[in-house]
Structure formats: structure tokens, C-alpha cells
C-alpha positions as CSV (number, residue, x, y, z in Angstrom):
1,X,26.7,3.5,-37.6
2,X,24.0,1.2,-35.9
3,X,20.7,1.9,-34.4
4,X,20.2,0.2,-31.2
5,X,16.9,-0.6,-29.8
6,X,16.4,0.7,-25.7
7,X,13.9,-2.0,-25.1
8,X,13.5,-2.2,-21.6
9,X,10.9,-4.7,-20.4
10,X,8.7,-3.7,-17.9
11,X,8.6,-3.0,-14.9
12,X,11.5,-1.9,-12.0
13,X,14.6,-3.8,-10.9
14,X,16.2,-2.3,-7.9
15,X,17.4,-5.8,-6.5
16,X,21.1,-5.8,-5.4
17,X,23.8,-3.9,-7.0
18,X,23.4,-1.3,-9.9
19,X,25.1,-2.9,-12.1
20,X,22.8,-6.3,-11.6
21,X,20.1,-4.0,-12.9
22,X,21.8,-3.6,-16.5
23,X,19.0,-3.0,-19.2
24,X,16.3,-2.2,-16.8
25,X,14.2,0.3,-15.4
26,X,15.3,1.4,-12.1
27,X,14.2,4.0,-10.3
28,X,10.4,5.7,-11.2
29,X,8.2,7.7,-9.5
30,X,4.4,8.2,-10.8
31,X,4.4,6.2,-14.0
32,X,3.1,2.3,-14.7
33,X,2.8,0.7,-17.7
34,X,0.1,-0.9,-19.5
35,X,0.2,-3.5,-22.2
36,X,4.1,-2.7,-22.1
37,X,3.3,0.8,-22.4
38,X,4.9,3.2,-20.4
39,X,2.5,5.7,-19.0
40,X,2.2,8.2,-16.3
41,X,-0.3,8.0,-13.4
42,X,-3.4,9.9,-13.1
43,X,-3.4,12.9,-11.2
44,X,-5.3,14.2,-8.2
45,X,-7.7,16.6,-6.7
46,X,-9.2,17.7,-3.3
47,X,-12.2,15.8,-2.8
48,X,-13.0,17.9,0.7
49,X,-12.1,20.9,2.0
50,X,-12.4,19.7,5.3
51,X,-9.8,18.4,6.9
52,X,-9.8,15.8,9.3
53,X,-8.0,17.1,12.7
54,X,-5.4,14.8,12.8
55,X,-4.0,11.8,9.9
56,X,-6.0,9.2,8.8
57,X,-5.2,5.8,9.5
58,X,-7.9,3.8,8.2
59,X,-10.5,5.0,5.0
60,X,-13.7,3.0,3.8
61,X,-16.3,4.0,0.9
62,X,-19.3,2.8,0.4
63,X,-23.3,3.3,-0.9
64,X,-26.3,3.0,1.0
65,X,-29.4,1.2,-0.1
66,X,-30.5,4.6,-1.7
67,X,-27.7,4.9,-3.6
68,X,-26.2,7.5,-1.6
69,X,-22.3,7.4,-1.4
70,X,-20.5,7.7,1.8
71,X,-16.7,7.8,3.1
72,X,-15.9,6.9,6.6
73,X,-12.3,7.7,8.0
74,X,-10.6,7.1,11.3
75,X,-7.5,9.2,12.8
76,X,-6.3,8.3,16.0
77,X,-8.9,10.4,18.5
78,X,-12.1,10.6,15.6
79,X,-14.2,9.1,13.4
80,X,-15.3,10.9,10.3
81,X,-18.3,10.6,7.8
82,X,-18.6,12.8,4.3
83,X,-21.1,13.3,2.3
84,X,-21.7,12.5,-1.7
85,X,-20.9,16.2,-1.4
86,X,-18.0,16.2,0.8
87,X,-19.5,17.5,3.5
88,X,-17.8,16.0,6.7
89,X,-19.7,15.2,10.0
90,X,-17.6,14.3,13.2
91,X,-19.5,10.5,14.0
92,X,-16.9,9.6,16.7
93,X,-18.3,7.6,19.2
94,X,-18.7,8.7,22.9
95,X,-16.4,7.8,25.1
96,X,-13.5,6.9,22.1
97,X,-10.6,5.9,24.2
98,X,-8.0,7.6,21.8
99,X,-4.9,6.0,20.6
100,X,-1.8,7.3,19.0
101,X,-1.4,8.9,15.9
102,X,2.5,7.8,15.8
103,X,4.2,4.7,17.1
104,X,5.8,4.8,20.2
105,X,7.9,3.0,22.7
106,X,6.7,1.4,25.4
107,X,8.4,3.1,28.1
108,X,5.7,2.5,30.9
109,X,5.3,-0.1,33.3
110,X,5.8,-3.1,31.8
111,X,7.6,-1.4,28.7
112,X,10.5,-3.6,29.5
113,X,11.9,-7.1,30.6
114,X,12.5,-6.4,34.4
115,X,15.6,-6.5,35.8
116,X,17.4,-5.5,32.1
117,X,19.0,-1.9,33.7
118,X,19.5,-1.0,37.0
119,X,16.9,0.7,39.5
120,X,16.0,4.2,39.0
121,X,18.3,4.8,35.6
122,X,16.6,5.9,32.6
123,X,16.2,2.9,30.3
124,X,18.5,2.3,27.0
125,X,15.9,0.6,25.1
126,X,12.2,0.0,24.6
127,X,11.2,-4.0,24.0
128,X,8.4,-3.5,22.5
129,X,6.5,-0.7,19.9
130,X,3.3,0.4,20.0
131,X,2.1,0.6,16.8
132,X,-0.1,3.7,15.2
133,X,-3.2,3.5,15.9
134,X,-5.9,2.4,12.9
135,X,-9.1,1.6,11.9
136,X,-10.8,-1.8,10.7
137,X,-13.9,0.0,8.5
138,X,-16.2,-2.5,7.3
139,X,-19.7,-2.5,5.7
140,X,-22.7,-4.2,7.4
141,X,-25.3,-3.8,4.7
142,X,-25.7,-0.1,4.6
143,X,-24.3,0.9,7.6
144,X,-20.8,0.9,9.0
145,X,-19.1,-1.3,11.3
146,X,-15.5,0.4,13.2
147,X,-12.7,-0.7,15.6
148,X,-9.8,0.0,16.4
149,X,-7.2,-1.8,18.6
150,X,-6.7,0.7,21.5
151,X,-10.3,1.5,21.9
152,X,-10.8,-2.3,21.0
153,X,-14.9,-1.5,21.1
154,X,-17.1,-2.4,18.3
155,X,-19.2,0.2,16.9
156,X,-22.0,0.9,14.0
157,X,-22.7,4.0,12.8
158,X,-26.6,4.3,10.7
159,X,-25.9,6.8,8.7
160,X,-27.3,9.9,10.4
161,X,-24.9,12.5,10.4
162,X,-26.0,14.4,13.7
163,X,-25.6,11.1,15.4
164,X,-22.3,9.9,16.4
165,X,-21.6,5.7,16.1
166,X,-22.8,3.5,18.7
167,X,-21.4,1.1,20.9
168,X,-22.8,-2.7,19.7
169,X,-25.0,-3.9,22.0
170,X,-23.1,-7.6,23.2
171,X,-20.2,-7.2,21.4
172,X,-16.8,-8.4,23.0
173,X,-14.5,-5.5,23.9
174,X,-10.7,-4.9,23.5
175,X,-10.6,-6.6,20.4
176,X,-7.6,-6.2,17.7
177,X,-9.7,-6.2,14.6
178,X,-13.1,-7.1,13.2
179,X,-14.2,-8.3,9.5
180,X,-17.5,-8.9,8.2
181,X,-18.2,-12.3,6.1
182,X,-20.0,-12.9,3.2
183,X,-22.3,-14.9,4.9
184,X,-23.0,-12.0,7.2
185,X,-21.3,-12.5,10.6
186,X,-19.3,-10.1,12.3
187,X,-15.6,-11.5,13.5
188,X,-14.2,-10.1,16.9
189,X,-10.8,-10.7,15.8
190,X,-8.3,-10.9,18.9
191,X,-11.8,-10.9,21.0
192,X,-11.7,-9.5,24.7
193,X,-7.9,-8.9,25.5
194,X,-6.9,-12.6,23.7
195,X,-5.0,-12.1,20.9
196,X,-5.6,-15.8,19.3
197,X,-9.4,-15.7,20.0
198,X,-11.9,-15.1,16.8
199,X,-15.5,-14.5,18.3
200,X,-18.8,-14.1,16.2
201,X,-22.3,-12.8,16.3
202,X,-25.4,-15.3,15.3
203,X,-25.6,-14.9,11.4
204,X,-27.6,-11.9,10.6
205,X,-28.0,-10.6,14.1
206,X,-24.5,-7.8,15.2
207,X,-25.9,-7.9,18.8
208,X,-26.5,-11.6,19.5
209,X,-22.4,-12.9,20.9
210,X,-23.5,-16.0,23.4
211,X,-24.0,-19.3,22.0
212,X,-27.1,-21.0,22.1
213,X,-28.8,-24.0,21.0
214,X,-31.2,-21.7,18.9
215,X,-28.6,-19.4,16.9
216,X,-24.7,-19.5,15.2
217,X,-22.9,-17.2,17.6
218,X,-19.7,-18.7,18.9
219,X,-15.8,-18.6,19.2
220,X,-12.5,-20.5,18.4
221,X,-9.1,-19.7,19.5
222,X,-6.1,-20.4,16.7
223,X,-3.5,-22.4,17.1
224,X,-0.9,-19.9,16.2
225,X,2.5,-18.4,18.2
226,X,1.3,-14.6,16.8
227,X,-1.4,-12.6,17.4
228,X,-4.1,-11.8,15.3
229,X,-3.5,-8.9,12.7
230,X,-6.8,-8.7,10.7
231,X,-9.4,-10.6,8.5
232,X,-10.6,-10.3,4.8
233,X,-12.9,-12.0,2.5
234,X,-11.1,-14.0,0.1
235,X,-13.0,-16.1,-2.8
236,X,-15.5,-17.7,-0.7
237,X,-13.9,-17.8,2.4
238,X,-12.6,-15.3,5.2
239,X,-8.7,-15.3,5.6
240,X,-7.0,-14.4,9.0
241,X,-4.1,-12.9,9.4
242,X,-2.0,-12.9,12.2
243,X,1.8,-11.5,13.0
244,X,3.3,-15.0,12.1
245,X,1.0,-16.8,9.9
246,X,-2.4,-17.0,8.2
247,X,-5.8,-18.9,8.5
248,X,-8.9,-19.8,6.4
249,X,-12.2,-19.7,7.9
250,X,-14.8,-21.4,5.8
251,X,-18.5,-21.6,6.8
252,X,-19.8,-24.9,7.8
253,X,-23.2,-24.0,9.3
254,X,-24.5,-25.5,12.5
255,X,-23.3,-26.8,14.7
256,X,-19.6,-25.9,14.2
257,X,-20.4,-22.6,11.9
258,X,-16.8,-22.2,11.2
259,X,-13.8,-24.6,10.2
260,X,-10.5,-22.7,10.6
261,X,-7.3,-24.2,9.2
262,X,-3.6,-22.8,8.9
263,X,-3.3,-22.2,5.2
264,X,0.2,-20.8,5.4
265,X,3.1,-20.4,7.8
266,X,6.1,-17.9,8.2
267,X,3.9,-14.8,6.5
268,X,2.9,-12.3,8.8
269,X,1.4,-9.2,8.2
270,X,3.3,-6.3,8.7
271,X,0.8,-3.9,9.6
272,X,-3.2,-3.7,10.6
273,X,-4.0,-2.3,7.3
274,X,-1.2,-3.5,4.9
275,X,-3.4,-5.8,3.3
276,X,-5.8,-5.5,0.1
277,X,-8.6,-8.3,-1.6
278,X,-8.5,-8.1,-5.4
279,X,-10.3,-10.8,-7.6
280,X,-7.0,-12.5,-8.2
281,X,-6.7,-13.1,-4.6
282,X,-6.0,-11.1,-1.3
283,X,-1.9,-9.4,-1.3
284,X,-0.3,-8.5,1.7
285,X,3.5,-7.2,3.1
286,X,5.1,-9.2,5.6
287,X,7.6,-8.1,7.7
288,X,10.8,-9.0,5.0
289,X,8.4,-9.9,2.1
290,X,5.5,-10.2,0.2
291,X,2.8,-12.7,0.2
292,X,0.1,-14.0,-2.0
293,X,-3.4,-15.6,-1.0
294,X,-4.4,-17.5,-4.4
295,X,-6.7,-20.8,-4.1
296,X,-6.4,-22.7,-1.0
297,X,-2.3,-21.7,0.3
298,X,-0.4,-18.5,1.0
299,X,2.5,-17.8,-1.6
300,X,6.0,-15.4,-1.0
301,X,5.9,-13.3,-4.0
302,X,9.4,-13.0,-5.7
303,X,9.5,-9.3,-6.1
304,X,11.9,-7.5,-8.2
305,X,12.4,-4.2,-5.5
306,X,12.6,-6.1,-2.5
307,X,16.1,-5.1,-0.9
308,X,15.3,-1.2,-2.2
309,X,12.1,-1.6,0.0
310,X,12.8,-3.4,3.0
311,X,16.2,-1.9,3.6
312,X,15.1,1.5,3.6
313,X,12.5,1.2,5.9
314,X,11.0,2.8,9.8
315,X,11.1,-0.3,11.2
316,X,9.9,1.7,14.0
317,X,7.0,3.1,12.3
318,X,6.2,0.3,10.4
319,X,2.2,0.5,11.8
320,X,1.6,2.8,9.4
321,X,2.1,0.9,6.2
322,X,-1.5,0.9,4.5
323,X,-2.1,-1.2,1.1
324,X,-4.9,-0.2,-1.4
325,X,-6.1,-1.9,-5.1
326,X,-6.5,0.0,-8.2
327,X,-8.1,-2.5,-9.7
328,X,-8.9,-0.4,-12.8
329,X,-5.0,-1.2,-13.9
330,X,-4.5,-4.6,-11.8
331,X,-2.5,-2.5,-9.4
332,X,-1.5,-2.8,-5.6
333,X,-0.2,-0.1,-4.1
334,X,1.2,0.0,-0.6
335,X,2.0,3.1,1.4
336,X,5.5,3.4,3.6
337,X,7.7,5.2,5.5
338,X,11.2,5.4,4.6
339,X,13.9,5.0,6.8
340,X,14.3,8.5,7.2
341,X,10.8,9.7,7.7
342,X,8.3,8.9,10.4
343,X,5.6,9.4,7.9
344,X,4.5,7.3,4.5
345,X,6.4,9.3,1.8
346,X,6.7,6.7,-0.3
347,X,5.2,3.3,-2.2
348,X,5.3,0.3,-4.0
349,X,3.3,-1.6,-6.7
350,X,2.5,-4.9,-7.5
351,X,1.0,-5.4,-10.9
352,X,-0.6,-8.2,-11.0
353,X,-2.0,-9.0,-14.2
354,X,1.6,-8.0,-16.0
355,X,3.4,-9.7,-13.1
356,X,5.7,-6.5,-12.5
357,X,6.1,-3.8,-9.7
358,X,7.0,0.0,-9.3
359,X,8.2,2.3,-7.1
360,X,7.9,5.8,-6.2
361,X,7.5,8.8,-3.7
362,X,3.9,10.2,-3.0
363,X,2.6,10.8,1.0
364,X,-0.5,8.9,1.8
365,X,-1.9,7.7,4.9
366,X,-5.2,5.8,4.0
367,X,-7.4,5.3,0.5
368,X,-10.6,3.3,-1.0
369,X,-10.8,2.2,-4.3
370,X,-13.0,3.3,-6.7
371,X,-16.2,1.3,-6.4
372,X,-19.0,3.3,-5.0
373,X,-17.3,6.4,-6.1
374,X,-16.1,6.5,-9.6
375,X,-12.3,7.4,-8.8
376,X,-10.4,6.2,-5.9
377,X,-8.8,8.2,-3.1
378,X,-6.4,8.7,-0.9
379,X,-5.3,11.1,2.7
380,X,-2.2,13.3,2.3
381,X,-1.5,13.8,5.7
382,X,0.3,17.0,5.1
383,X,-3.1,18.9,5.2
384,X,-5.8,15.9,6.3
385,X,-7.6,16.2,3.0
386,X,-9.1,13.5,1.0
387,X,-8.2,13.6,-2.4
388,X,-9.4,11.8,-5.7
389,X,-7.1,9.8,-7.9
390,X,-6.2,9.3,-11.5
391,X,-7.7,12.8,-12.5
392,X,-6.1,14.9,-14.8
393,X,-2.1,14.9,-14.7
394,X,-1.7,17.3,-12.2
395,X,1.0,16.5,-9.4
396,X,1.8,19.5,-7.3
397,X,5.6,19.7,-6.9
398,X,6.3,16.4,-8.1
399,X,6.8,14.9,-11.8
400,X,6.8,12.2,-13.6
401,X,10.1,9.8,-14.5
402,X,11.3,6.6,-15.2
403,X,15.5,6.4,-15.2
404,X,16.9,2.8,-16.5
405,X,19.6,0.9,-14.7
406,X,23.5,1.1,-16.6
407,X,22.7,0.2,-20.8
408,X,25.8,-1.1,-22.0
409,X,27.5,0.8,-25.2
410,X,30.9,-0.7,-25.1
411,X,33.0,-3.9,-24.0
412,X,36.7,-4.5,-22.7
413,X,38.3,-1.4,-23.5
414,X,36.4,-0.3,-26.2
415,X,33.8,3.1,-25.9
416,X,30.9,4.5,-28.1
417,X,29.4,7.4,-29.1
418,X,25.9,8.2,-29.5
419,X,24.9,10.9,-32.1
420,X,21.3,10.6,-32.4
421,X,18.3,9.1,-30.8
422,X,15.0,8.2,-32.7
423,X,12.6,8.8,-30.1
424,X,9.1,6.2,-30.0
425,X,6.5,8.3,-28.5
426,X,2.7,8.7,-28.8
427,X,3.0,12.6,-29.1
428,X,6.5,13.9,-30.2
429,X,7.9,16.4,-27.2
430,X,5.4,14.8,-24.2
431,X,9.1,13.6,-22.2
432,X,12.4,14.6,-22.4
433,X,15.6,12.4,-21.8
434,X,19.0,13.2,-20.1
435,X,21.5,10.4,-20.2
436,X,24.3,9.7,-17.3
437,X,27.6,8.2,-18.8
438,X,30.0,6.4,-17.3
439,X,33.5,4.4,-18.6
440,X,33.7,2.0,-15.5
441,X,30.6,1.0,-12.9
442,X,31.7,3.1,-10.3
443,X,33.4,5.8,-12.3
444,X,32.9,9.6,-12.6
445,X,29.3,9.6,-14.0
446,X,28.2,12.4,-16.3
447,X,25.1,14.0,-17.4
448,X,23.5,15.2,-20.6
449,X,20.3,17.0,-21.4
450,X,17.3,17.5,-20.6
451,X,16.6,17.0,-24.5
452,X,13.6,17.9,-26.0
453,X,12.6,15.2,-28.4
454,X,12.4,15.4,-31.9
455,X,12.3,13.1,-35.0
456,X,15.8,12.8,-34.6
457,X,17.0,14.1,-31.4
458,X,20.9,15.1,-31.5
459,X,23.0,13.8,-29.3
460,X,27.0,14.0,-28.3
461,X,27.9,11.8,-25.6
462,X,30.8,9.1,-25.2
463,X,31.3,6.1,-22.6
464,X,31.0,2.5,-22.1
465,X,27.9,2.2,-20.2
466,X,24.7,4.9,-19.6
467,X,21.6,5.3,-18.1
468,X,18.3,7.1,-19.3
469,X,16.1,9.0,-17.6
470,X,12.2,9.8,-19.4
471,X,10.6,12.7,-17.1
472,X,7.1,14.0,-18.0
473,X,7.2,17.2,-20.1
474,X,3.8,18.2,-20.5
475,X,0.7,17.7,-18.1
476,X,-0.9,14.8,-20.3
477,X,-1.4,11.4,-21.0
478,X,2.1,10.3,-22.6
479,X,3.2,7.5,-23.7
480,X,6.9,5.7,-24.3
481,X,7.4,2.9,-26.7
482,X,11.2,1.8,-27.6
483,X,13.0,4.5,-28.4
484,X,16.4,3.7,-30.6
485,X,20.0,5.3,-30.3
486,X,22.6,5.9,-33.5
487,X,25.7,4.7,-32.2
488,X,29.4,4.5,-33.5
489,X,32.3,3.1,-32.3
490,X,34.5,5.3,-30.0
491,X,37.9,3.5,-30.3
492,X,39.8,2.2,-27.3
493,X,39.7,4.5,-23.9
């Protein structure tokens, strides 16, 4: 007999074929690890029972200069306030042009390139998508700053509930995006109707837009063949994205206020929000990838889920991707639809202090870190609901697993069998294991368990290779260390 050790590094591999994922985790939903720990999330809780009308596309929270805490989010027809408390108040500014709340075709005039199908036949297809509408939220000391792209007005909100936002005085119109800098301008990203035009107030001043000899208001176009996506502070400097590339706006003060340079090329952003700004740098999901700001130059992330991510994707609905930090565990989650859904059902996380990602299916539609609240949170859109994050180990309908990819037992024509696993867990019985064997890659795969574990476990399976699967047993803070298999050899097949 031998005892073999199932230690799995961390982390999921879902690149390629199953087999190419030999002696790794694989498939996961809800659980991270920390310090090579294996560990489920945290659960969650209704924050408000007020639901928003429609799904949110767009979430920010903040504090006010009396330390009073405030969430702001967007759907595609409001704009919404709540209270410390949870109390919501409907802020949505008069005269909101509303948007969409799902991506569409453009089958209207212009939908099309002319000529492509004959007169008076319905079309076959749509050249162009409209994407979801969503919000750029952004603070401007205590007050809020909101746009979205098919309103494209600028508006601040002062904190008054009974008063809806306002329209800012000056400001440019139909505008794709705005972002406030550290040294306190406002950017009109994609600034009235062109999509390569960045246009900013005087410093300090929201409603001053017209250059002068006597303030820092002013405008630069990019030299870029996409359109600008969105803007975020990034280590001292604000960082442009656009649907193709990325730029770096650093302040030089008068009279030029701004230098702008390309800092990386080929790395658009997917979506308006699919972005987020950590301390290590400012993450972001292109189109077929994922991309790194870090320094002074944009990097492609290797990442280890890529072809399970982007093959199994709604292209179509793509708008709707949103990307949020949990900075608490070094974590970046982003939000997506699956191929076949037209809503975010599921995610995927870059770790970026252990340099690993995760997968998983969870619903969310927009989110805020924890900062000015003490626990983050997130939109289900299955009831419009804000809920808080990382509380408890509550999940609804949905549990906890991690399930490895094929763990080799035996070679040529030679089996095993396994008679007893030695489990390594913080609490004895928190997860239990079922094991999938197979004698060839694509044979006839068979399952064992759930086991309950115990110090041994007995077990009775034969087969050349297997999988694992941990799933959460008990509503608490597991963990799963390397857990160890007696194993003898099964003679020849």
C-alpha cells in the first residue's frame, strides 16, 4: 500500500482539453483560496428591501463629509440613492432620456450597410449592437457625478433625497463616459457626439467647460481607430480606455493641463464597466483577453480559464459584463453572461496577490467594494435588490465545490484501487468528497460518494485516472489542506 498526497496547487485550469488539466482544480463555484488554503466565499444578505424597478447596471458607494454613507445605482430609465439605512429615494434626473436595459440590434435606420438586402425584405442581420445601457458613477467630493451613454448628459446629485440630480451647468452633452481625477477635473469622455474627444472642466470648478486665458478647462482628441470606453485613476495618473487601445493622461498644469500618450495597443475594453482600480494597478477584460495596467504600459494577462471563458460567452450581450475588487482577499471579480443566457449568471476571478484565478456561477449585475461601507455589495437582478457580501455562509440554492481535473492512479495497462483517504481539514466532516473514475480519458466515467469524512474515510473504487469533487457540507468557514489516498495496485485491466 502507498499514501499518495492530492496536492493540487491553487487555483483553476480550464485551458484546453480535460485531460491537459491533469492534477488540477477544474471546475469551482464559490470557493478561493488563501495562503494555499482552500476556502469558501462569504455569504450574503439583503441590504434593501427595496428594489430598484428595473436591473442595475452601474453601483457606486460612498461617504459624505459627515460621515454619512450613501449608495447610488443606475438602471436603464432611473437613478437611485439609499440611505445608511437602506432607505431608497428615486434621484433620477428630469428629463432622463432612457436607454435599454438589454442589448439590442440595430435594426433602425442606419442599423445596416445600405444596399446589403433587397428593398422592402426584412433584414438577415444587424451590423452593429447596441450595448446595455450603464452608468459611469463617480464621486466629486461629497456629491455624485452620473452619465450614461444614451442620455450622454452630465449630472450631480447634492445629496438631498427629495431632490432629483441636476443637469451640470456647461457641461458637454452626448458624452460616452465621464471620470473624475485626482487633481479634481471632470473628463467628458467621448465629449459631444465624438467618440475620440476627452473634454475637461477648469480644476476645481464642474461648471466652467470653455477655455480661457484665466482657468485649465480644455480638450484633446486621441489618436486612436476606437472609441472611447471609459476612464480611471491609476497611480497618479488617469488611464483611458477605448474599444481598441488605452491612453495615459498625466497632469502637466498650464498651459497644456494634460499630456495624453498611447500606453498600450491591441487591448480594448470589452464593456463600459468591465474595468476595476486596485493598488496593484487597474484590471480590465478585453474582447478575447485580459489586460493589466501596472507602471507605465498595458500587459495581456496569461490566464489559466481563458478558452472556458471566452468560448462560452453572449457575444451579443457582452455590455453587460461589470468587473468589481475585493480587495480584502486581492480578488477581481468580473460578472458575465454565458452563452446561453442573456443575463450575468456567472464570473471569473483574478487573484492577484497569489497570481491565480476562479470560476463560478452567481447572478450579479453591478457592486461596490467595501470601503465606505464595511462589506461590499452586489445587484441580483432576479429581484433588484442590493445585497451585502462575505457575510455568514449562506447561499440560497447554491453550494459550495471545487472538482479537480483527471488525477492519474495508474499507467499503460495497469489500474489501482483506492481503499482509504486521510482527509486534511480544519474541522473533520465541514466537505464531503465523491470521486469520478475512469480507465481511458474518454471512457465510461463513474461516480462514488458523497462521503462523509472521517479520520480515515473508506473507500472502494478502481480505475486508471479520477477526479475529486470537495462540496461544502456545513454553512461555515471550512477549510481544505492536502488530503492523502491509500492506494494499491489493481493488476492489469
Amino acid at each position: 500500500m502507498a499514501l499518495i498526497d492530492i496536492n493540487i496547487p491553487p487555483g483553476v485550469y480550464r485551458n484546453g482539453t480535460d485531460l491537459q488539466s491533469v492534477g488540477r482544480w477544474r471546475d469551482t463555484n464559490l470557493v478561493r483560496w488563501v495562503d494555499g488554503t482552500m476556502r469558501p466565499l462569504g455569504g450574503w444578505r439583503v441590504r434593501s428591501d427595496t428594489a430598484a424597478a428595473a436591473t442595475a447596471r452601474g453601483m457606486m458607494a460612498w461617504s459624505d463629509n459627515s460621515s454619512d454613507q450613501a449608495i447610488a445605482v443606475g438602471t436603464f430609465n432611473k437613478l437611485y440613492a439609499y440611505s445608511t439605512e437602506g432607505t431608497q429615494s428615486d434621484i433620477t434626473p428630469t428629463g432622463l432620456s432612457a436607454g435599454r436595459e438589454d442589448a439590442a440590434a440595430a435594426t433602425g435606420y442606419g442599423g445596416g450597410l445600405y444596399g446589403r438586402e433587397f428593398y422592402g425584405t426584412p433584414r438577415l442581420e444587424s451590423t452593429r449592437i447596441e450595448p446595455a445601457t450603464s452608468w459611469a458613477l463617480q464621486p466629486w467630493g461629497e456629491y455624485l457625478i452620473a452619465c450614461n451613454r444614451d442620455d450622454g448628459k452630465i449630472y450631480e446629485w447634492q445629496l438631498d433625497p427629495s431632490t432629483p440630480a441636476a443637469l451640470l451647468s456647461n457641461a458637454p452633452t452626448n458624452n460616452q463616459s465621464i471620470v473624475a481625477t485626482e487633481e479634481r477635473f471632470l473628463l467628458a469622455l467621448g465629449a459631444g457626439g465624438n467618440n475620440r474627444k476627452v473634454q475637461w472642466c477648469d480644476r476645481e470648478n464642474n461648471n466652467v467647460w470653455t477655455a480661457s486665458a484665466t482657468n485649465e478647462a480644455g480638450d484633446i482628441t486621441l489618436q486612436t481607430t476606437g472609441k472611447i470606453m471609459a476612464g480611471v485613476r491609476a497611480q497618479g495618473q488617469t488611464l483611458i480606455l477605448t474599444s481598441t487601445d488605452a491612453h495615459s493622461a498625466t497632469y502637466l498644469g498650464p498651459p497644456y493641463v494634460f499630456s495624453i500618450t498611447q500606453v498600450g495597443q491591441s487591448c480594448g475594453l470589452a464593456a463600459h464597466l468591465a474595468y476595476a482600480s486596485v493598488d496593484a494597478g487597474v484590471f480590465w477584460m478585453g474582447l478575447n483577453s485580459f489586460y493589466a495596467f501596472v507602471g507605465n504600459n498595458v500587459q495581456e494577462l496569461p490566464c489559466d480559464v481563458s478558452d472556458y471563458v471566452f468560448s462560452d460567452i453572449n457575444r451579443a450581450q457582452i455590455s453587460k459584463i461589470f468587473a468589481m475588487p475585493l480587495q480584502g482577499f486581492g480578488e477581481i471579480f468580473w460578472f458575465y453572461p454565458s452563452e446561453s443566457s442573456t443575463e450575468n449568471d456567472r464570473y471569473v476571478v483574478y487573484n492577484y496577490v497569489e497570481n491565480t484565478w476562479y470560476i463560478g456561477e452567481l447572478a450579479r449585475t453591478a457592486g461596490a467594494d467595501a470601503g465606505a461601507f464595511a462589506l461590499p455589495m452586489m445587484c441580483d437582478p432576479a429581484d433588484k435588490k442590493i445585497y451585502e457580501h462575505e457575510v455568514s455562509f449562506a447561499y440560497g440554492s447554491l453550494t459550495p465545490f471545487a472538482e479537480t481535473g483527471p488525477i492519474m492512479l495508474g499507467s499503460g495497462e495497469n489500474v489501482a484501487s483506492v481503499t482509504e483517504m486521510l482527509p486534511d481539514e480544519k474541522t473533520q466532516g465541514d466537505v464531503t468528497a465523491t470521486f469520478k473514475t475512469r480507465f481511458e480519458p474518454n471512457g465510461t466515467e463513474r461516480t462514488y460518494g458523497p462521503y462523509s469524512m472521517s479520520n480515515p474515510t473508506s473507500l472502494r473504487f478502481t480505475g486508471r485516472q479520477m477526479r475529486m469533487r470537495l462540496t461544502g457540507a456545513r454553512l461555515t468557514d471550512w477549510r481544505v489542506g492536502i488530503n492523502r489516498l491509500d492506494v494499491v495496485a489493481g493488476g492489469r485491466r
